[in-house]
ROPADREN-858362 format. One record per atom (N, C-alpha, C): x, y, z; residue in one letter. Coordinates in steps of 0.001 Angstrom, whole numbers, plus 500000, padded with zeros to 6 digits. Layout:
<pts>
XYZa...
</pts>
This chain:
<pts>
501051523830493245x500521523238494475x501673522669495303x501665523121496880x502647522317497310x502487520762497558x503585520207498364x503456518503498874x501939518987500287x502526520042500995x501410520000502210x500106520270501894x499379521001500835x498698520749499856x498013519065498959x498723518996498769x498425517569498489x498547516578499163x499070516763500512x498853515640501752x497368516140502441x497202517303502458x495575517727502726x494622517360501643x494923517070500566x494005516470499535x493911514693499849x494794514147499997x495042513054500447x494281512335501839x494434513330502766x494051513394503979x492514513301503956x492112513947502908x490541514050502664x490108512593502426x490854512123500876x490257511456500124x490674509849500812x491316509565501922x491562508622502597x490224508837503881x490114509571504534x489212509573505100x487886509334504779x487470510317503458x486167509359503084x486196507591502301x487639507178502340x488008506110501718x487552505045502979x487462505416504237x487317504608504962x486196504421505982x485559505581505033x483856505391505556x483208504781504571x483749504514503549x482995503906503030x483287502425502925x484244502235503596x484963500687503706x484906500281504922x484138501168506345x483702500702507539x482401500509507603x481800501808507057x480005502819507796x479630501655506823x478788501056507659x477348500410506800x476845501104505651x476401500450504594x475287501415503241x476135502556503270x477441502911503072x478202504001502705x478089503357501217x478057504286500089x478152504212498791x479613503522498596x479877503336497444x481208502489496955x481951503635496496x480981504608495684x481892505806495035x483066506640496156x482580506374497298x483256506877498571x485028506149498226x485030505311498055x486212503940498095x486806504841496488x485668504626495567x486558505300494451x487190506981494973x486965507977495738x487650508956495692x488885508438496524x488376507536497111x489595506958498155x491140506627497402x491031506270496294x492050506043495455x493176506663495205x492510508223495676x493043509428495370x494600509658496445x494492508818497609x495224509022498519x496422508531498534x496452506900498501x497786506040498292x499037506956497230x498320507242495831x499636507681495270x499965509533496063x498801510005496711x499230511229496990x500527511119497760x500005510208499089x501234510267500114x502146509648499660x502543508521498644x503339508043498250x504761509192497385x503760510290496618x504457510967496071x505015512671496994x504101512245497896x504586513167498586x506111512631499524x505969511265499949x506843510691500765x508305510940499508x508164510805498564x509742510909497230x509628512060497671x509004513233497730x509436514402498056x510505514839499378x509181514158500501x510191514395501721x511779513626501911x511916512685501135x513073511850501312x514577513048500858x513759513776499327x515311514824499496x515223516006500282x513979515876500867x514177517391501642x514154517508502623x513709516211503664x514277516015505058x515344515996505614x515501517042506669x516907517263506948x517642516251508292x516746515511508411x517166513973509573x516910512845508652x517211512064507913x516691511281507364x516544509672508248x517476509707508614x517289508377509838x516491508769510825x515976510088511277x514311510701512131x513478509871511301x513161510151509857x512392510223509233x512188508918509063x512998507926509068x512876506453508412x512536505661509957x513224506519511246x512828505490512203x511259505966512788x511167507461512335x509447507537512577x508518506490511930x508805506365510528x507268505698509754x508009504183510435x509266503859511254x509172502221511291x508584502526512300x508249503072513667x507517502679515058x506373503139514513x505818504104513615x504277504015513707x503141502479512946x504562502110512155x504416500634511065x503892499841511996x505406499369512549x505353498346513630x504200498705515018x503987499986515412x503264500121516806x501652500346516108x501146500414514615x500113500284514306x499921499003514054x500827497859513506x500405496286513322x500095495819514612x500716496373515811x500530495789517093x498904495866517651x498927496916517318x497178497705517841x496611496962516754x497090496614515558x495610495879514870x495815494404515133x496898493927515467x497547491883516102x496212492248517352x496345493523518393x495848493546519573x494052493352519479x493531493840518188x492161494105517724x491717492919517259x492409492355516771x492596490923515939x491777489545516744x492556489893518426x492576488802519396x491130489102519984x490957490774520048x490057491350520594x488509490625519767x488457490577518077x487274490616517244x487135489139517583x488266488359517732x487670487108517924x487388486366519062x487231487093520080x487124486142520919x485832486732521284x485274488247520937x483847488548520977x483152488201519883x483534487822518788x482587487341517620x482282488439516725x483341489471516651x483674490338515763x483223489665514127x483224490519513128x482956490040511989x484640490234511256x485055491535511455x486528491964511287x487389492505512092x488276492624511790x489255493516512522x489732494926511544x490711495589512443x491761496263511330x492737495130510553x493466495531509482x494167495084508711x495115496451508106x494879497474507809x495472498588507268x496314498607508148x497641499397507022x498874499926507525x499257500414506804x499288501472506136x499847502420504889x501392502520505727x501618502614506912x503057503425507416x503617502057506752x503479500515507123x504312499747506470x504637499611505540x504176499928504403x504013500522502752x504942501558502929x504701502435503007x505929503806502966x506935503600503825x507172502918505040x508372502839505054x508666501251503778x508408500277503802x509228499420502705x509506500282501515x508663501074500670x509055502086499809x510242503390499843x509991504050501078x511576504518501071x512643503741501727x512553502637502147x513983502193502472x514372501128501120x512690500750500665x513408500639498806x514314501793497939x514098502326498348x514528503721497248x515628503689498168x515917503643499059x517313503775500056x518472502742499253x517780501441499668x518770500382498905x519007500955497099x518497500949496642x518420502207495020x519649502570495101x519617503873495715x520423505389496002x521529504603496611x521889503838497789x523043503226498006x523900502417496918x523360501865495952x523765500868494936x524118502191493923x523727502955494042x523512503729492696x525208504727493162x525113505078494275x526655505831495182x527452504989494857x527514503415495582x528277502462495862x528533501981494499x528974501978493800x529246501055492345x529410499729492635x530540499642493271x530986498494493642x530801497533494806x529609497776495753x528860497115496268x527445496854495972x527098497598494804x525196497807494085x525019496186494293x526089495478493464x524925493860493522x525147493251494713x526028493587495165x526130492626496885x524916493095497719x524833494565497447x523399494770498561x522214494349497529x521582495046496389x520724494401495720x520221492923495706x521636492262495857x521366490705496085x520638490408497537x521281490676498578x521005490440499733x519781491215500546x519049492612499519x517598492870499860x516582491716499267x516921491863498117x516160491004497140x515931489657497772x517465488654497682x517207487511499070x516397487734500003x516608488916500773x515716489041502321x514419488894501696x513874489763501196x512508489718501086x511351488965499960x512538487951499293x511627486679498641x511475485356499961x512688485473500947x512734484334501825x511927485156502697x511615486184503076x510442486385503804x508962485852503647x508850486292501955x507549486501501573x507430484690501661x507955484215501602x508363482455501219x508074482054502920x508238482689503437x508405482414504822x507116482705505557x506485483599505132x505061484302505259x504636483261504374x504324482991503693x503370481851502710x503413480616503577x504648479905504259x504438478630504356x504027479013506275x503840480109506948x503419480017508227x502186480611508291x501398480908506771x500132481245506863x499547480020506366x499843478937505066x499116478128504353x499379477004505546x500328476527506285x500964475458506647x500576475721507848x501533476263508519x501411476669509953x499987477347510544x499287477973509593x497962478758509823x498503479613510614x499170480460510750x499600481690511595x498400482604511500x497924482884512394x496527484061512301x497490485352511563x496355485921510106x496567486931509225x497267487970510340x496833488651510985x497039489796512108x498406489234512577x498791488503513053x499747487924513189x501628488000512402x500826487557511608x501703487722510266x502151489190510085x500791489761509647x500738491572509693x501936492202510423x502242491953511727x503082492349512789x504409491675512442x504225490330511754x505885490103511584x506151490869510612x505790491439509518x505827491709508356x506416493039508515x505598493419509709x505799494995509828x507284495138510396x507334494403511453x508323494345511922x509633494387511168x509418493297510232x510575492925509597x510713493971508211x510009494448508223x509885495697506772x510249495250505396x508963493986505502x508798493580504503x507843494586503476x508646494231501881x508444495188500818x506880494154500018x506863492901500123x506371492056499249x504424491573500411x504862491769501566x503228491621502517x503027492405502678x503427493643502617x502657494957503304x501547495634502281x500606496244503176x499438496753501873x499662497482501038x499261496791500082x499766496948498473x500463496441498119x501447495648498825x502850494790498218x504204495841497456x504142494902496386x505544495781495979x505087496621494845x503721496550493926x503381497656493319x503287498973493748x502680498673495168x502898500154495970x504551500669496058x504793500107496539x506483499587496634x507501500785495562x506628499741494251x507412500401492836x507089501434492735x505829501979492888x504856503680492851x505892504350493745x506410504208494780x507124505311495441x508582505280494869x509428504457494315x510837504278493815x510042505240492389x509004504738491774x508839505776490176x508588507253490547x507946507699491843x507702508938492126x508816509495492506x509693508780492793x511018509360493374x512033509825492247x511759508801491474x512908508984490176x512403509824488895x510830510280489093x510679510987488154x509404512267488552x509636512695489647x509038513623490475x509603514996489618x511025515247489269x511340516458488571x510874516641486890x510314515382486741x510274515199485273x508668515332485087x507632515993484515x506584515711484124x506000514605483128x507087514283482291x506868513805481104x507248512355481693x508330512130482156x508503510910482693x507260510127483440x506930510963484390x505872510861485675x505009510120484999x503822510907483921x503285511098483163x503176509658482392x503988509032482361x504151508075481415x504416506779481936x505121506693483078x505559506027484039x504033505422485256x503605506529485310x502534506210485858x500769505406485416x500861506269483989x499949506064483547x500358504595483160x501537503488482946x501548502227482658x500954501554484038x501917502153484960x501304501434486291x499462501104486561x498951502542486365x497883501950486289x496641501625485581x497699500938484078x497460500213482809x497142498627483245x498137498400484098x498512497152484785x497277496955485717x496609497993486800x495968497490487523x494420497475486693x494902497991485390x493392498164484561x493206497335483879x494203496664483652x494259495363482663x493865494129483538x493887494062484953x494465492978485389x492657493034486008x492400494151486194x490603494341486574x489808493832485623x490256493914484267x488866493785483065x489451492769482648x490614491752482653x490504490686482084x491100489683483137x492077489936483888x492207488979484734x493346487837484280x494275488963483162x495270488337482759x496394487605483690x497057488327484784x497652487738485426x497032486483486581x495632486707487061x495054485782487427x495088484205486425x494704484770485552x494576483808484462x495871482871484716x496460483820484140x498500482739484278x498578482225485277x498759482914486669x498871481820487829x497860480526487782x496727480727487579x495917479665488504x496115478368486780x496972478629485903x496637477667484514x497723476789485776x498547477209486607x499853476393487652x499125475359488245x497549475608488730x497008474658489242x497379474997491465x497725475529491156x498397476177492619x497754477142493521x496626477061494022x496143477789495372x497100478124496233x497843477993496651x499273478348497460x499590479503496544x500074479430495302x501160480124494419x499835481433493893x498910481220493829x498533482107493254x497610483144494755x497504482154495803x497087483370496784x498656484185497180x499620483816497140x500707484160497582x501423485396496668x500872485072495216x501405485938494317x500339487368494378x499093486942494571x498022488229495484x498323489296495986x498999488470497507x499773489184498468x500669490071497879x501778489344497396x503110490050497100x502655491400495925x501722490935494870x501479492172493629x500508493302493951x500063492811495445x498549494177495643x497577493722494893x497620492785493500x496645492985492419x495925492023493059x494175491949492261x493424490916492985x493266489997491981x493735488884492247x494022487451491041x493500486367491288x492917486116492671x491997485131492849x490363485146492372x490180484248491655x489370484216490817x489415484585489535x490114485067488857x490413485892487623x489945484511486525x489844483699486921x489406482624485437x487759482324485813x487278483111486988x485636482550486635x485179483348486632x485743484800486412x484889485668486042x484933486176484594x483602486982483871x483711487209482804x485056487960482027x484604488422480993x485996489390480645x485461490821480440x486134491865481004x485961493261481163x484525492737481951x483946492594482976x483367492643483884x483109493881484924x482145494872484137x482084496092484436x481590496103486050x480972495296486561x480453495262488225x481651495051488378x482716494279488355x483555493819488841x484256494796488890x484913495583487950x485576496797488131x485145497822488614x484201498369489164x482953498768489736x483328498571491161x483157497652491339x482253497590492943x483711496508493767x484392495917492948x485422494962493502x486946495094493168x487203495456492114x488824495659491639x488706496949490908x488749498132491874x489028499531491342x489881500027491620x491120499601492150x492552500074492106x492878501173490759x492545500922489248x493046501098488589x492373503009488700x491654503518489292x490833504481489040x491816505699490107x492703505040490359x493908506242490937x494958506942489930x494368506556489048x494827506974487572x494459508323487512x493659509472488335x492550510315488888x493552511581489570x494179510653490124x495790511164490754x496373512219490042x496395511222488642x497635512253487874x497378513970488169x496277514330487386x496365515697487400x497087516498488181x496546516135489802x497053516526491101x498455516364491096x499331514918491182x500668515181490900x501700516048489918x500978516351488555x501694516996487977x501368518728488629x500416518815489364x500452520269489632x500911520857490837x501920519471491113x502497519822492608x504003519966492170x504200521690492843x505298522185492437x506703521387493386x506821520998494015x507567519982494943x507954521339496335x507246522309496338x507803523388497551x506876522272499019x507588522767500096x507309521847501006x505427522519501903x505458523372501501x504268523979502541x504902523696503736x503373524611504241x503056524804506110x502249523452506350x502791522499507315x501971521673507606x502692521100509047x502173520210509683x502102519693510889x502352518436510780x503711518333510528x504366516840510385x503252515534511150x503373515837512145x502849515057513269x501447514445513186x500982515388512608x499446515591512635x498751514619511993x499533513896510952x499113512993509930x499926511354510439x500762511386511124x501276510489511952x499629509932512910x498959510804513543x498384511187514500x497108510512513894x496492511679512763x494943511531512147x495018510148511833x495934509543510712x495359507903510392x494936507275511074x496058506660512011x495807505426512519x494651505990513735x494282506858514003x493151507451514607x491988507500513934x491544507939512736x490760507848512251x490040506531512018x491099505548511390x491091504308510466x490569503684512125x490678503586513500x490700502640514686x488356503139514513x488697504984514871x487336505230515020x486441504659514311x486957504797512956x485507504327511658x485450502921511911x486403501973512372x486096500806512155x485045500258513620x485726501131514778x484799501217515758x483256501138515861x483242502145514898x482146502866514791x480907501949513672x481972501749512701x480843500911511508x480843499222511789x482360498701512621x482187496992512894x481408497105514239x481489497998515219x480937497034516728x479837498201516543x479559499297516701x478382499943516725x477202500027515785x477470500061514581x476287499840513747x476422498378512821x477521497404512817x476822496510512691x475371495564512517x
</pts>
């Protein structure tokens, strides 16, 4: 199977991902095929990184569609509330994939550079804990409207606020480093989403933060892991509704097959086109299921 192949599988399973997370009485199972998408494009994006022949095209495309999609949802934001909207947008997958390949960028530079690896490692790593630190105290403190934030975040290509955080983050640096390897992939992946399966049925890492006593520290640690940890001590244990209907991250585990049967050849596809469909799609459905059938 090629990558353009599996960005059309992707393409699918994101689209019905977001009818069922706009359209009124859309089933939930809709959201579970939805799962299917994040690691597609993620693993498709490790692909394009060695086989794009502009790579600074490629890195300054996903930053203006990042940044010029947080703007349109900051712009929707101002829009839901001052008509008495129930939501807005919030999605941004482009901010996710770009923090993920310009993660894998800083990687590959450290990994060339011998002798500059910890000077830059240090000084990403710095950037984006004093961000995320910086985002915590102008959302808890300052009350910076969420949408708001969204746009600095984007802007600033932060790895630790953007949707999914840095698990998404890590999914594209593991697809990158073990895309030639089946066995690696394979193994690598299936822990990842061990983690989001563990963290659904018992609520282990929830658990640890909130023993801190810290509403700050543990909505903040939320943000940064993708995982959902608020509440994790009042709900039961293995809480099958719950994994069900509220924390089903872990069910992109669904993925695998599809990745291992993608031969890494690039296909026929329409770069553009998928630039184009998201943030088009994701504006319509929400159109369509927040102000029209509301």
């Amino acid at each position: 199977m090629s990558v353009a192949m599996l960005k059309r599988i992707a393409l699918a399973a994101m689209a019905i991902n977001y009818i069922g997370a706009f359209i009124p009485g859309a089933p939930v199972w809709f959201q579970w095929i939805g799962r299917l998408a994040a690691p597609l494009f993620f693993y498709a994006m490790a692909w394009s990184l060695d086989k794009t022949r502009d790579k600074r095209l490629y890195f300054r495309r996903l930053y203006v569609c990042s940044a010029g999609m947080a703007l349109v949802n900051f712009i929707l934001s101002v829009i839901a509330q001052k008509t008495g909207l129930i939501t807005a947008v919030t999605n941004n997958i482009f901010a996710t994939l770009f923090a993920g390949a310009f993660f894998i960028e800083v990687l590959e530079y450290g990994r060339k550079h011998p002798k500059r690896r910890w000077r830059m490692w240090f000084s990403y790593g710095f950037w984006q804990l004093a961000f995320a630190g910086l985002w915590a105290v102008l959302y808890e403190i300052v009350e910076v409207p969420y949408a708001a934030l969204n746009l600095l975040s984007a802007v600033c290509g932060s790895a630790l606020t953007c949707e999914g955080a840095f698990m998404y983050v890590m999914m594209g640096a593991l697809f990158y480093y073990t895309k030639e390897d089946k066995r690696r992939l394979t193994v690598g992946y299936s822990v990842l989403c061990l983690i989001f399966f563990l963290n659904s049925a018992f609520g282990i890492w929830g658990r640890i933060f909130m023993l801190l006593g810290s509403d700050v520290l543990v909505a903040l640690m939320e943000i940064m892991t993708g995982m959902v940890l608020w509440g994790a001590s009042f709900r039961s244990i293995f809480d099958i509704s719950h994994m069900l209907n509220s924390d089903f991250q872990w069910m992109m585990i669904a993925a695998l097959p599809l990745l291992l049967s993608c031969n890494g050849s690039c296909g026929r596809y329409k770069k553009y086109f998928y630039y184009i469909f998201y943030p088009a799609h994701v504006y319509l459905l929400w159109f369509l299921g927040i102000v029209i059938l509301r």
